[in-house]
N, C-alpha and C positions, 0 to 999 in steps of 0.2 A: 667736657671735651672741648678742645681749643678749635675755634675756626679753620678751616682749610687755607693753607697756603696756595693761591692759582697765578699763575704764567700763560704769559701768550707767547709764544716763538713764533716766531713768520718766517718763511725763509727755512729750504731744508738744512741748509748750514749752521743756522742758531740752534734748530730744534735738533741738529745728530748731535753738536757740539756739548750741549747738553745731557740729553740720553746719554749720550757714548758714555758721560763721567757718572752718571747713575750706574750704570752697568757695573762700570767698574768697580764701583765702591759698594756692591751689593752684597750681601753677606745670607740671606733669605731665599730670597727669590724673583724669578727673570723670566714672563709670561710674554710671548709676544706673539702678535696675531696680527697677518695683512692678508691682504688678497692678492699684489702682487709684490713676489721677492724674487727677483733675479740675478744671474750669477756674474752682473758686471762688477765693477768699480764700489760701488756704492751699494751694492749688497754684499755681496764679499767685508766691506766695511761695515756693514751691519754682523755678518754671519761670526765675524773671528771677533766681532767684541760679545757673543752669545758664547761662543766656543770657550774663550778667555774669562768670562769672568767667573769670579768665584763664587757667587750663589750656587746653592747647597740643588736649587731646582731651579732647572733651567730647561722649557719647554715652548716648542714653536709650531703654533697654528697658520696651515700657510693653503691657501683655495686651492681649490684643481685647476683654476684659472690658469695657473703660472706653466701647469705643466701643456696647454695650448695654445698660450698667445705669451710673446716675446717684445717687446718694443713695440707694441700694439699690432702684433701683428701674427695671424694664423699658421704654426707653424707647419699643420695639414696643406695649405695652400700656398707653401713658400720655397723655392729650390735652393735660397739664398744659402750660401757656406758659411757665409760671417755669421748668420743670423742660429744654422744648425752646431757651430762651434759656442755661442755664447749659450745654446738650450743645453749640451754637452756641460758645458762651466755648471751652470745652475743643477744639474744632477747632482756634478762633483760636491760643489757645495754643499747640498743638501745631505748627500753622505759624511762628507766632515763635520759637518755639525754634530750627527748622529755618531760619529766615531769620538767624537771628543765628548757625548757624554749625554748628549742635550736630548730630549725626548721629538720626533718631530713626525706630527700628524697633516695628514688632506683633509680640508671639509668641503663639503659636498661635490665628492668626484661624480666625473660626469658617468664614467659606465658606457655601456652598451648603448645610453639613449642621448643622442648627440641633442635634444630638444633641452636636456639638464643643462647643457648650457647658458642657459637662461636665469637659472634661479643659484648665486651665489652666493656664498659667505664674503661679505662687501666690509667686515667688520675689522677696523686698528687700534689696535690695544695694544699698549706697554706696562704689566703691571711689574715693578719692580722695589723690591722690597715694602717700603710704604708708600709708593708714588705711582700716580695712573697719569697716562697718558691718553688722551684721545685727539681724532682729527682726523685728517686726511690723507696724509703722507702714507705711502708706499715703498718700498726698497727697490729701485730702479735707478740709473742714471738719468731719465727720461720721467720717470717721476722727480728723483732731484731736481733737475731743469725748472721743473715748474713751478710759478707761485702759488704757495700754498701753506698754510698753517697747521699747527698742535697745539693745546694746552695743558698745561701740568699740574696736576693738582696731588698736592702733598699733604696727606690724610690717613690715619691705618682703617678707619670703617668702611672711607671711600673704596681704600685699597682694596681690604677684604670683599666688600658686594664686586671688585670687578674683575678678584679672582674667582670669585665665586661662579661667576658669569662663566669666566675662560674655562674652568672645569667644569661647565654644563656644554659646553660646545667639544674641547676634548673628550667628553666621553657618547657625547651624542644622545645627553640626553637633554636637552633645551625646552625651553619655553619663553614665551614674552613674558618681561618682568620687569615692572615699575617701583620704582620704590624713593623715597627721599631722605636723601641719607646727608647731613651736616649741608642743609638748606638745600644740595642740589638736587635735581628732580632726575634724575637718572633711568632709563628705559634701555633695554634689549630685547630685540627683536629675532625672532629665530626663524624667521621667512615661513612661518604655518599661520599666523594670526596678527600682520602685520595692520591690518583695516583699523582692528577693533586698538591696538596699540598707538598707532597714529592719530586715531580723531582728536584727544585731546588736542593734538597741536594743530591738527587743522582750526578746532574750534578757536584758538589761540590768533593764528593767525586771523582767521575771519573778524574776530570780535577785538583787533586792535584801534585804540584810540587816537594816537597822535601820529605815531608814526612806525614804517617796516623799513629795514634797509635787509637785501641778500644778495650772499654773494653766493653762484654757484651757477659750475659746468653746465647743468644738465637737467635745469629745471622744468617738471613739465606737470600735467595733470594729476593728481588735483590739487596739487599745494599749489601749482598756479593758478585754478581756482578760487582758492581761499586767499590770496591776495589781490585776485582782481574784486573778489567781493569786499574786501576792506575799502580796495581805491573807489567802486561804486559807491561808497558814502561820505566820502571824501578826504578819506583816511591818506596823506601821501605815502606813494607805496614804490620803492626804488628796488631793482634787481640788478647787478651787475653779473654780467656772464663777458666770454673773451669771445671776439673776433673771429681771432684764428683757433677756433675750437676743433677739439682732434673728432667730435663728435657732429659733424654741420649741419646733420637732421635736426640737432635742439637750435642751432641758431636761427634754421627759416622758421621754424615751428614760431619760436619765440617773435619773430618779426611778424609774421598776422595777430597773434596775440596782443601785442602793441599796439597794433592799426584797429584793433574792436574793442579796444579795454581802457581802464585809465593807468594803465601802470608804466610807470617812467623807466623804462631798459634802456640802460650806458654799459656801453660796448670795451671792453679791454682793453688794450693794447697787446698784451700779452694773454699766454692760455693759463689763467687762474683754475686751481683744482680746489680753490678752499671751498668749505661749505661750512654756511654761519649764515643766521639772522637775529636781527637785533631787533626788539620789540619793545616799541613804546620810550625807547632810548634804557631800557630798566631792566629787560631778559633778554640773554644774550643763548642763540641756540644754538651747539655746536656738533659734532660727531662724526660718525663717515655718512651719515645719510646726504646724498644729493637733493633731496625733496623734488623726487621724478618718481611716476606711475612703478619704475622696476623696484623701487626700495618701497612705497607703498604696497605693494604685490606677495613680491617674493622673495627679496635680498633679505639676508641677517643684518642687521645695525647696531650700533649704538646710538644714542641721543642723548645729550643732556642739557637739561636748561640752567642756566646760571646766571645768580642775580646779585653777583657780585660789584661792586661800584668800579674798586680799583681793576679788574679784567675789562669793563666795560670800559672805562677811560682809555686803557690800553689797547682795545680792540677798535677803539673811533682814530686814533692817534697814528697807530701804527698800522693799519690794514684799513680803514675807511677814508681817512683823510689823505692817502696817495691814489688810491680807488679816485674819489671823488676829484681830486683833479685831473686824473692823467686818463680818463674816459670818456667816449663822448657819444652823442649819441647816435641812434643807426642814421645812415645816410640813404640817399637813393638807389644807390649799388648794393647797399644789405639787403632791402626786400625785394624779392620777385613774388606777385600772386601765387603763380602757378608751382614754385618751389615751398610757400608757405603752405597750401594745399595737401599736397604730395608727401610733406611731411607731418602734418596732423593728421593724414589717412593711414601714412607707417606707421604711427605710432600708437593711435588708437589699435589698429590692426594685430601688435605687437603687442599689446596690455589683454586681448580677449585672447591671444594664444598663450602667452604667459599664465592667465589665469585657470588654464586646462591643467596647468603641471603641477606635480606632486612635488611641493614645498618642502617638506618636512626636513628636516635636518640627516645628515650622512654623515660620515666619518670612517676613514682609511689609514693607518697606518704606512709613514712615506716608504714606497718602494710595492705598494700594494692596491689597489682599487682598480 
């Protein structure tokens, strides 16, 4: 069996530009899974090249997320018209897809118990014909906006374990599942046994020798952990997260973590959603996990480690080497005590209520749950 062909796209433009002509030329089949797709610009442009292409199977895994928050925002707690005409779109959407042919499910609807809120299906997938995609990217305008990454990897084994995957979560029936398939180490997580799923890479993290670079929104306990125990040995241990973060409880949190830890946090410029760590300069970790307490908990992920040379070259060149100039680090207006505080009380708070809910995987047919 021939090595994997992988790609880094950075930039939602590279990576739709791409995709898009997958799609198109797909003859097999067109598996895609987010946790948010909505019915702007840029989903609409995701939704009609599903519609359009001619894969034989063509099915969409899409969160219950989407049908409660819109441009990150509650659409229970919002009077706005723009904001209740574009939730309108994304219905409409979601029925044309389904009228032109496509299969299109909800995982883990919230229901009756507005606390499910909490434990999503966080996982992005493209399996298309023989080519998987994973990362971060979402189908939004507002996710487009943001810097952020995917990688492609063109494989039929690969492909298969990560259709395999997608039809464990369409039909609901999932499990955590490791496996290394043409060198990659590949893991999915189905938000019931994410702990025991994870420790490898915690172990990973902890037990790095030369060096850790990560980038990511939303880093918190315990994979912050596991990197501040690497910097305790004197491992240097670099995290880039953004400034203007849509999320600003992970920024104060992160800023006392700094101030007691050895680990070197450079601030964005921009709100980066990528999420990637590079270990050792040799494994490079990619997926939709954030490496925060909620994908350790109770999210579905993906993860895969890859120790490819030429992605790694790729990945220092084109998303580390702009990173590392154009960031810098917290200033005295980033930390407040008492904001760093108040934020690792939320959020421990927030991981013991989390850990009360029933994880387990769900599944709705759209127009249903």
């Amino acid at each position: 069996m021939t090595a994997p062909r992988i790609e880094l796209l950075v930039g939602s433009a590279a990576f739709w530009a791409r995709a898009s002509a997958d799609m198109a030329a797909a003859r097999n089949r067109v598996l895609v899974q987010a946790m948010t797709f909505e019915g702007d610009a840029a989903g609409q442009g995701v939704a009609s090249a599903i519609a359009t292409s001619p894969a034989a199977d063509r099915r969409v895994l899409v969160d219950d997320y989407t049908r409660h928050v819109i441009n990150d925002r509650f659409l229970a707690l919002s009077q706005d018209r723009e904001l209740a005409a574009e939730a309108e779109a994304t219905w409409a959407m979601f029925d044309a897809m389904a009228a032109a042919g496509a299969g299109v499910r909800l995982t883990n609807p919230v229901g009756r118990n507005p606390l499910r809120y909490a434990t999503r299906n966080h996982k992005k997938l493209l399996v298309i014909d023989d080519v998987v995609w994973i990362g971060g990217v979402n189908f939004s305008d507002h996710n487009f906006d943001w810097h952020d990454m995917m990688v492609r990897i063109a494989h039929p084994e690969v492909a298969a374990w990560a259709a395999r995957e997608f039809d464990r979560d369409w039909t609901g029936q999932t499990a955590t599942s490791g496996e290394s398939v043409a060198g990659i180490d590949l893991l999915s997580l189905d938000g019931s046994a994410n702990e025991a799923g994870f420790a490898p890479l915690l172990e990973t993290f902890a037990g790095a020798r030369r060096s850790i670079e990560v980038v990511s929104a939303y880093p918190t306990f315990p994979f912050v952990d596991a990197l501040a125990s690497a910097a305790a040995r004197g491992v240097p241990v670099r995290l880039y997260t953004p400034r203007p973060n849509n999320k600003p409880v992970i920024r104060d949190y992160l800023m006392g973590v700094a101030r007691r830890s050895g680990l070197d946090i450079q601030l964005t410029p921009m709100m980066t959603h990528a999420k990637a760590a590079l270990i050792d300069g040799e494994a490079l970790v990619v997926g939709s996990s954030n490496f925060d307490f909620v994908s350790h908990r109770a999210n579905a992920e993906y993860v895969a480690t890859i120790r490819d040379p030429g992605l790694i070259a790729a990945f220092e060149a084109e998303l580390l080497a702009p990173l590392r100039q154009g960031s810098t680090a917290p200033g005295p207006g980033d930390f407040s005590r008492w904001r760093s505080i108040r934020a690792s009380v939320a959020l421990k708070t927030a991981d013991v209520l989390v850990s009360f809910l029933d994880h387990g995987p769900r599944i709705a047919e759209w127009g249903q749950g």
